[in-house]
OpenMM code with the backbone's topology and positions (N, CA, C; nanometers):
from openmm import Vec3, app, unit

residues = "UNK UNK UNK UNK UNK UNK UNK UNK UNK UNK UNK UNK UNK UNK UNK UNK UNK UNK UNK UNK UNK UNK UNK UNK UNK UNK UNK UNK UNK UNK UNK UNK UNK UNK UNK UNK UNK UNK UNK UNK UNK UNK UNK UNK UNK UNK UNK UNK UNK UNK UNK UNK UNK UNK UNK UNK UNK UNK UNK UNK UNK UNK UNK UNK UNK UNK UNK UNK UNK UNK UNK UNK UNK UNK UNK UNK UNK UNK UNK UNK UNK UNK UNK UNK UNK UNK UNK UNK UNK UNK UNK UNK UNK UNK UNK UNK UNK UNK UNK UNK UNK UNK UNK UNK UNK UNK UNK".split()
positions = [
    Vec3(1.7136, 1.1741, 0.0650),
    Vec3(1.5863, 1.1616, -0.0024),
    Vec3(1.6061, 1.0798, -0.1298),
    Vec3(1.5125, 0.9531, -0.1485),
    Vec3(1.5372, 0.9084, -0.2537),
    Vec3(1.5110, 0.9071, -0.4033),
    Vec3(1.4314, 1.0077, -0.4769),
    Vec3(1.4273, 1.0992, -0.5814),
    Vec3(1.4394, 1.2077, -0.5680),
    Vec3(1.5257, 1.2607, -0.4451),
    Vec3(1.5876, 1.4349, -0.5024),
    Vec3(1.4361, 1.5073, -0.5162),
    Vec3(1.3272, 1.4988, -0.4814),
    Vec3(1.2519, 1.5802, -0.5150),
    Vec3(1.1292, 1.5960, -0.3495),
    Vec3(1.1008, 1.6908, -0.3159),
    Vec3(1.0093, 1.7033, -0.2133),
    Vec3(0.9220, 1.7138, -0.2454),
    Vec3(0.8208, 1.7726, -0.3598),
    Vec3(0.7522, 1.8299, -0.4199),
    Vec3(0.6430, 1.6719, -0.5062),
    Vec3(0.6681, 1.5741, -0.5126),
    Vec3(0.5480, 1.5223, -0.5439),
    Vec3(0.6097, 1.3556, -0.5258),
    Vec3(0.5416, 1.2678, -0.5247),
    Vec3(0.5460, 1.1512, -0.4523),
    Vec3(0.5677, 1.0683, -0.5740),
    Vec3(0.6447, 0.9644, -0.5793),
    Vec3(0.6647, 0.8341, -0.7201),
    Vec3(0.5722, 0.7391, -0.6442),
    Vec3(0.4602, 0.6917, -0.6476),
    Vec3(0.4004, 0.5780, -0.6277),
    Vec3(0.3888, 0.4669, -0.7396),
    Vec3(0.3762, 0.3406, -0.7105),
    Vec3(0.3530, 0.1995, -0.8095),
    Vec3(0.2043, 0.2523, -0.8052),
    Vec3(0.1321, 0.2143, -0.9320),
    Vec3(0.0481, 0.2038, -0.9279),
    Vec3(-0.0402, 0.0461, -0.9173),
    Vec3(0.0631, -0.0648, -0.8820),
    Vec3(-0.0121, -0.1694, -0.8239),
    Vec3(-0.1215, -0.1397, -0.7884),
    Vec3(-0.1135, -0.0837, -0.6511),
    Vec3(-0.2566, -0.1089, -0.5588),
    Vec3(-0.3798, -0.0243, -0.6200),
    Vec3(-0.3345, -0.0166, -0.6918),
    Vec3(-0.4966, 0.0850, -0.7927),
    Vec3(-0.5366, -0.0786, -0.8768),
    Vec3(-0.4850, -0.1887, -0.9083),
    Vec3(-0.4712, -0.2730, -0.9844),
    Vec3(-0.6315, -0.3739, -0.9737),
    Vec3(-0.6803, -0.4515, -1.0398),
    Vec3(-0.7943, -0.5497, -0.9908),
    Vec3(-0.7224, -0.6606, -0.9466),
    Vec3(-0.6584, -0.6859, -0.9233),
    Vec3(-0.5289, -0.8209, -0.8310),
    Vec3(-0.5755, -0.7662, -0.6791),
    Vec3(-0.5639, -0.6378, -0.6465),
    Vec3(-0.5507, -0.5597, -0.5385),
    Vec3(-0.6882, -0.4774, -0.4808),
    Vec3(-0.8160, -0.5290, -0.5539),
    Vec3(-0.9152, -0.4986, -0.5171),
    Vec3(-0.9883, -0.5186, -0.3892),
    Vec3(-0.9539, -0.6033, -0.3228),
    Vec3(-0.9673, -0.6858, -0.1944),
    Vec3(-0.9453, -0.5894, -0.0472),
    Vec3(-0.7900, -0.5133, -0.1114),
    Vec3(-0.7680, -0.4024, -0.0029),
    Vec3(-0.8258, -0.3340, 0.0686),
    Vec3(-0.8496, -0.3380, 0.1687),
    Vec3(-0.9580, -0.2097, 0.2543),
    Vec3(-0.8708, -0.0449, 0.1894),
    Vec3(-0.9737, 0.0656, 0.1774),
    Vec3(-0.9096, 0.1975, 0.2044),
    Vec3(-0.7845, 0.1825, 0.2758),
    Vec3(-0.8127, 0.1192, 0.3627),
    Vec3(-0.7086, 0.2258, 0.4507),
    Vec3(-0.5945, 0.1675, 0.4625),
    Vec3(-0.5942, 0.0449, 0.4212),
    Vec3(-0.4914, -0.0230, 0.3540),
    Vec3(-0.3805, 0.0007, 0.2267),
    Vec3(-0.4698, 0.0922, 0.1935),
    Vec3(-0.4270, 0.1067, 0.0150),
    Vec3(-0.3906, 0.2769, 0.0917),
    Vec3(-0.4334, 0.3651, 0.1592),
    Vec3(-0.3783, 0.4408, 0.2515),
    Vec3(-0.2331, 0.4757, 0.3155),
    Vec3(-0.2195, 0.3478, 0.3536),
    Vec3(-0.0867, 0.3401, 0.4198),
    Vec3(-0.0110, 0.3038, 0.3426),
    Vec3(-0.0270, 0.2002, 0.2506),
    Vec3(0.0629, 0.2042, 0.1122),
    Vec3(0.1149, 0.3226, 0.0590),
    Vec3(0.0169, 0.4093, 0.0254),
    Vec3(0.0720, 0.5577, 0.0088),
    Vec3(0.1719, 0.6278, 0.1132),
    Vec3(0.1411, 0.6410, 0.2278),
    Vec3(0.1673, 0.6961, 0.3204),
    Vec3(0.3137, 0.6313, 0.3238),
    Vec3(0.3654, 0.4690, 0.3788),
    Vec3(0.4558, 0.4029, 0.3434),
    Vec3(0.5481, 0.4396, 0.2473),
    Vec3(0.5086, 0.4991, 0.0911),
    Vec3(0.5784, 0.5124, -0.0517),
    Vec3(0.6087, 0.6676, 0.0307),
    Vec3(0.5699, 0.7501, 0.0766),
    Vec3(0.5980, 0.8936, 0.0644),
    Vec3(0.7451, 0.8265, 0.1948),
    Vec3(0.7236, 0.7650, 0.2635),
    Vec3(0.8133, 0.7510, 0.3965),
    Vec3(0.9403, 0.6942, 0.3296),
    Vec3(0.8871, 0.5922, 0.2293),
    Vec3(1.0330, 0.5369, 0.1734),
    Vec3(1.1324, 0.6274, 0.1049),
    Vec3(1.0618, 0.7209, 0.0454),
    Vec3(1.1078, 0.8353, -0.0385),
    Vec3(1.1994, 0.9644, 0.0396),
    Vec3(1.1050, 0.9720, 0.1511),
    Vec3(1.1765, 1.0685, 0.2423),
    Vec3(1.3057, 1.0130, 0.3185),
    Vec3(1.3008, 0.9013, 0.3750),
    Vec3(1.4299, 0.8251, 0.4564),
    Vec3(1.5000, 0.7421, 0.3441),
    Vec3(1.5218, 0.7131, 0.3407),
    Vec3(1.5518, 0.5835, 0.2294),
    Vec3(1.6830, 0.6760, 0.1214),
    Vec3(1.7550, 0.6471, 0.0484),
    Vec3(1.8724, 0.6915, -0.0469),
    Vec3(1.9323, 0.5925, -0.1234),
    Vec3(2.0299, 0.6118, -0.1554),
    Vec3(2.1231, 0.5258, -0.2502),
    Vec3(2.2087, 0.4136, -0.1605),
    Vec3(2.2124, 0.3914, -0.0337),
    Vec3(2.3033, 0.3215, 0.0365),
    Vec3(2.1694, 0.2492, 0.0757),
    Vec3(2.0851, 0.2878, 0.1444),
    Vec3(1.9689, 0.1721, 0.2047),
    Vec3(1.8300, 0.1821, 0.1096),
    Vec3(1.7770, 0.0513, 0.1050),
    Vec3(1.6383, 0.0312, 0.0735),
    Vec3(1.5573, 0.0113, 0.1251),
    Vec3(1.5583, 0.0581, 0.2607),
    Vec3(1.4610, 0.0353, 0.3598),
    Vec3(1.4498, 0.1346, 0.4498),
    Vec3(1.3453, 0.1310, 0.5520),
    Vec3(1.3265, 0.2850, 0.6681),
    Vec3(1.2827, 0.1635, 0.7519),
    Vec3(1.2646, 0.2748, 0.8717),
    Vec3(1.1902, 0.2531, 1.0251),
    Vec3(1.1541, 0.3245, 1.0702),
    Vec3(1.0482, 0.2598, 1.1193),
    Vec3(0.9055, 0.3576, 1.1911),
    Vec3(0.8740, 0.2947, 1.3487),
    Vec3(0.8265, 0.3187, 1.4463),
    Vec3(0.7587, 0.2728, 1.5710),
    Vec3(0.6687, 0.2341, 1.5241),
    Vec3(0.5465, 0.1685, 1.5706),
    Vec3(0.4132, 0.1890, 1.5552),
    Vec3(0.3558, 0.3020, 1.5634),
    Vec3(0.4040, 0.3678, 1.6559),
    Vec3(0.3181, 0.5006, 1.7156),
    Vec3(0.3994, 0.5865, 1.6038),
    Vec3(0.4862, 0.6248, 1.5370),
    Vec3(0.5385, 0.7072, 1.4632),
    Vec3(0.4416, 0.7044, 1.3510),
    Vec3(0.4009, 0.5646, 1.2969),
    Vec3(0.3460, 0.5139, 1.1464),
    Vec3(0.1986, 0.5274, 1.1790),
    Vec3(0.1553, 0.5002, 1.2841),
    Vec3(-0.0028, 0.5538, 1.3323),
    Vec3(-0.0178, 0.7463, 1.2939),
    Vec3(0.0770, 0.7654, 1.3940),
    Vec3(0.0656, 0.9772, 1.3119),
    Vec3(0.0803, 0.9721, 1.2490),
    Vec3(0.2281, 0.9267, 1.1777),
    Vec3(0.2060, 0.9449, 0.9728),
    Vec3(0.0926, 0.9265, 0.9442),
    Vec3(0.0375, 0.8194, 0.9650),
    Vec3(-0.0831, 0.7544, 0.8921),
    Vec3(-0.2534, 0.8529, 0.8819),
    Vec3(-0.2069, 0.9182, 1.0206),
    Vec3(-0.3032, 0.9365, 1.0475),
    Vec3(-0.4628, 0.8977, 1.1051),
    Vec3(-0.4189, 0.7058, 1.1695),
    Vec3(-0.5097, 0.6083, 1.2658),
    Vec3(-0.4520, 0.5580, 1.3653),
    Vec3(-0.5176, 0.4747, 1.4256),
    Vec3(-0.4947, 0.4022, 1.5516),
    Vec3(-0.3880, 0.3405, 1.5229),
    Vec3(-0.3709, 0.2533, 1.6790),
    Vec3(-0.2604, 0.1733, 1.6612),
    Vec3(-0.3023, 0.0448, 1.5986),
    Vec3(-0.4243, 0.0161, 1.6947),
    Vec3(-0.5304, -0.1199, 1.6442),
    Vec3(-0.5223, -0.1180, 1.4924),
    Vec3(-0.5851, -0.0391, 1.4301),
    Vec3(-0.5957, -0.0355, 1.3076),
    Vec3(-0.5034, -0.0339, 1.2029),
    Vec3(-0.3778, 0.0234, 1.2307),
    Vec3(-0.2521, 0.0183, 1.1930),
    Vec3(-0.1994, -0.1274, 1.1446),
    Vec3(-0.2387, -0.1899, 1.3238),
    Vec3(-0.1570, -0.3341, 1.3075),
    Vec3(-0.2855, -0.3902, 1.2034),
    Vec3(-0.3739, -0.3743, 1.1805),
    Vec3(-0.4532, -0.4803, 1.1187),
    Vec3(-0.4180, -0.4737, 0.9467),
    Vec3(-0.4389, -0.3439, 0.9236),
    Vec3(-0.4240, -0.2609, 0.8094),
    Vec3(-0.2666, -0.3217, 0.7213),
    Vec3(-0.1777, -0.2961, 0.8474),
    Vec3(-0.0586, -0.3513, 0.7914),
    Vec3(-0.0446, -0.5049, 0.7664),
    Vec3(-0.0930, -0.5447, 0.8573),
    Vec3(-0.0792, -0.6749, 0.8115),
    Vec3(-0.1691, -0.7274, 0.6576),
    Vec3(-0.2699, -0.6769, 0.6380),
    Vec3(-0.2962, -0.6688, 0.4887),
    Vec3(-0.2187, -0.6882, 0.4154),
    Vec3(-0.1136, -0.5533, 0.3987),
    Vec3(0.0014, -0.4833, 0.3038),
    Vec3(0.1014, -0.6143, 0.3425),
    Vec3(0.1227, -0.6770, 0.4333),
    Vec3(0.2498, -0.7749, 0.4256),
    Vec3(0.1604, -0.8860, 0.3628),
    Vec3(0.0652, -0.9358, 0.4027),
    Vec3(-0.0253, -1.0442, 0.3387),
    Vec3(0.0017, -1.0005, 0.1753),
    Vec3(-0.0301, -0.8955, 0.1084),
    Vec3(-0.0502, -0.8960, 0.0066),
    Vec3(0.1086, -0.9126, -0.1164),
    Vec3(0.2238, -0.8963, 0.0193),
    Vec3(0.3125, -0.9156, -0.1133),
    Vec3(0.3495, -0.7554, -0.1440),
    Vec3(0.3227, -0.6493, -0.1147),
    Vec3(0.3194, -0.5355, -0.1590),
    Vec3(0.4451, -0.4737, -0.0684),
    Vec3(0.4492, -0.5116, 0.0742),
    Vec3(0.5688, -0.4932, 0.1654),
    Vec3(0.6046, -0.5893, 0.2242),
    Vec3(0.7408, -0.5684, 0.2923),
    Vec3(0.8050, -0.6387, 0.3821),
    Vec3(0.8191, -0.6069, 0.4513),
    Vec3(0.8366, -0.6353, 0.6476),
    Vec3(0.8572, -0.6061, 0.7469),
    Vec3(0.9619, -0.6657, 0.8013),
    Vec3(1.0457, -0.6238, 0.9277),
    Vec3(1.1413, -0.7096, 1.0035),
    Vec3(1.0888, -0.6048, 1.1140),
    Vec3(1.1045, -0.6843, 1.2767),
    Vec3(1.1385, -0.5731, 1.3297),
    Vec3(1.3220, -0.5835, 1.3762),
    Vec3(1.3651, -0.5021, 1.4304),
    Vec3(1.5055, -0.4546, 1.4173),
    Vec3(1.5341, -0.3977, 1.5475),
    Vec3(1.6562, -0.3594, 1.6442),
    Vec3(1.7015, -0.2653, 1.7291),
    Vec3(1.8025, -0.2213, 1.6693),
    Vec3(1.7715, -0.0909, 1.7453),
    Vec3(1.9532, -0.0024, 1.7499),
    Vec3(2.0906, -0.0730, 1.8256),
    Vec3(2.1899, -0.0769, 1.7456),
    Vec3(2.3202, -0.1048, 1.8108),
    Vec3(2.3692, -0.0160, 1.8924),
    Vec3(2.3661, 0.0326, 1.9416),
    Vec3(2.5201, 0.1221, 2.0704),
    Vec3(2.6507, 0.0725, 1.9643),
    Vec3(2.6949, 0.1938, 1.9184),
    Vec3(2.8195, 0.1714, 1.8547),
    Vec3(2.9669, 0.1504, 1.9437),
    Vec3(2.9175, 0.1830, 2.0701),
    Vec3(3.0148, 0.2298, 2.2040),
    Vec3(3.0014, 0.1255, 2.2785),
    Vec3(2.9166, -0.0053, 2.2973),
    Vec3(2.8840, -0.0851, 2.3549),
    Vec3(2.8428, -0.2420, 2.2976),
    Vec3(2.7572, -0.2122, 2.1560),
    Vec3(2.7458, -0.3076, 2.0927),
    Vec3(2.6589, -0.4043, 2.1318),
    Vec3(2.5687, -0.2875, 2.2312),
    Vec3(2.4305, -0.3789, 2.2827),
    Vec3(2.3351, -0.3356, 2.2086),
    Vec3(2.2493, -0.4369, 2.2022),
    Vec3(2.0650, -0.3978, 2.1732),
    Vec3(2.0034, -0.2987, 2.2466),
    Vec3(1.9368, -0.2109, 2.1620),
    Vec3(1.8300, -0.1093, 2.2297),
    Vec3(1.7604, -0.1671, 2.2532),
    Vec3(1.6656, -0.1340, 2.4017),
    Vec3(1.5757, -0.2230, 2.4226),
    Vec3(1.4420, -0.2022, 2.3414),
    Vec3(1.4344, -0.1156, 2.2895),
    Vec3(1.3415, -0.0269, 2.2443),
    Vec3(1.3227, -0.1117, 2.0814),
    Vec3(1.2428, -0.1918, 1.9858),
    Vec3(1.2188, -0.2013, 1.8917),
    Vec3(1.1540, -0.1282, 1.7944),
    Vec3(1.2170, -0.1252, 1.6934),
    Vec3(1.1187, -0.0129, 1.5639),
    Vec3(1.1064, -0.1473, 1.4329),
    Vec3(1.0023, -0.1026, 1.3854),
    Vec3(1.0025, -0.2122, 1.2481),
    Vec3(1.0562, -0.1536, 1.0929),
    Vec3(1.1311, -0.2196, 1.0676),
    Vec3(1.1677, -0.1877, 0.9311),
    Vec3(1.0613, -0.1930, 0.7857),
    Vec3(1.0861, -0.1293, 0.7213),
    Vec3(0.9891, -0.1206, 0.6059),
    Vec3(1.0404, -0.1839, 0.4594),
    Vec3(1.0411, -0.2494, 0.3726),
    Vec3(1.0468, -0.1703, 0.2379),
    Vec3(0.9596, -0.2752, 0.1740),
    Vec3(0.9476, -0.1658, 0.0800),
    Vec3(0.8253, -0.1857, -0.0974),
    Vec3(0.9016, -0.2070, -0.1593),
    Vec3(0.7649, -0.3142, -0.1928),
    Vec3(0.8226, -0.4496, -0.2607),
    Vec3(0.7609, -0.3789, -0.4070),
    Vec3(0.8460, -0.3015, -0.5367),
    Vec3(0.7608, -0.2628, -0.6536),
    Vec3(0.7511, -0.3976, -0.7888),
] * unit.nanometer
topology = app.Topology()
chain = topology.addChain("A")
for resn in residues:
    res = topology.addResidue(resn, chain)
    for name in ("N", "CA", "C"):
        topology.addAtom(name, app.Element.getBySymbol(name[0]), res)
């Protein structure tokens, strides 16, 4: 966990900002949602997490549709970064076929 604390969330207050007025809700939503995820996965060795779509839709609490639109906002705006990424097989040193996208906030 990356502030040692479960109990209340460190958010930027960027997206509260008039630069960032443009944002839909639910945009400025997942930003939150995103900051609580970075906090929970994330530590002193990595600055980044991964989510499915379908994982970051339940976090989120919306669609998938809406997800992808929503997010793409948050990368438009400069506020995050995306890659998507596979798992290595440490035993094999192949690609999972399976893709997850990487996250991190940009503060």
């Amino acid at each position: 966990m990356k502030h040692n604390n479960s109990d209340y969330l460190q958010l930027s207050r960027k997206v509260f900002r008039p630069e960032y007025d443009y944002l839909s809700n639910n945009a400025k939503w997942l930003f939150v949602v995103l900051n609580e995820l970075e906090q929970r996965f994330t530590g002193k060795k990595e600055d980044f997490f991964f989510r499915t779509n379908e994982n970051l839709a339940s976090d989120a609490g919306i669609g998938i549709a809406k997800l992808k639109r929503v997010k793409a906002e948050l990368v438009k705006s400069d506020l995050i970064h995306t890659w998507r990424m596979h798992f290595i097989d440490n035993k094999t040193g192949k690609k999972s076929e399976k893709t997850v996208t990487a996250y991190r906030i940009l503060k």
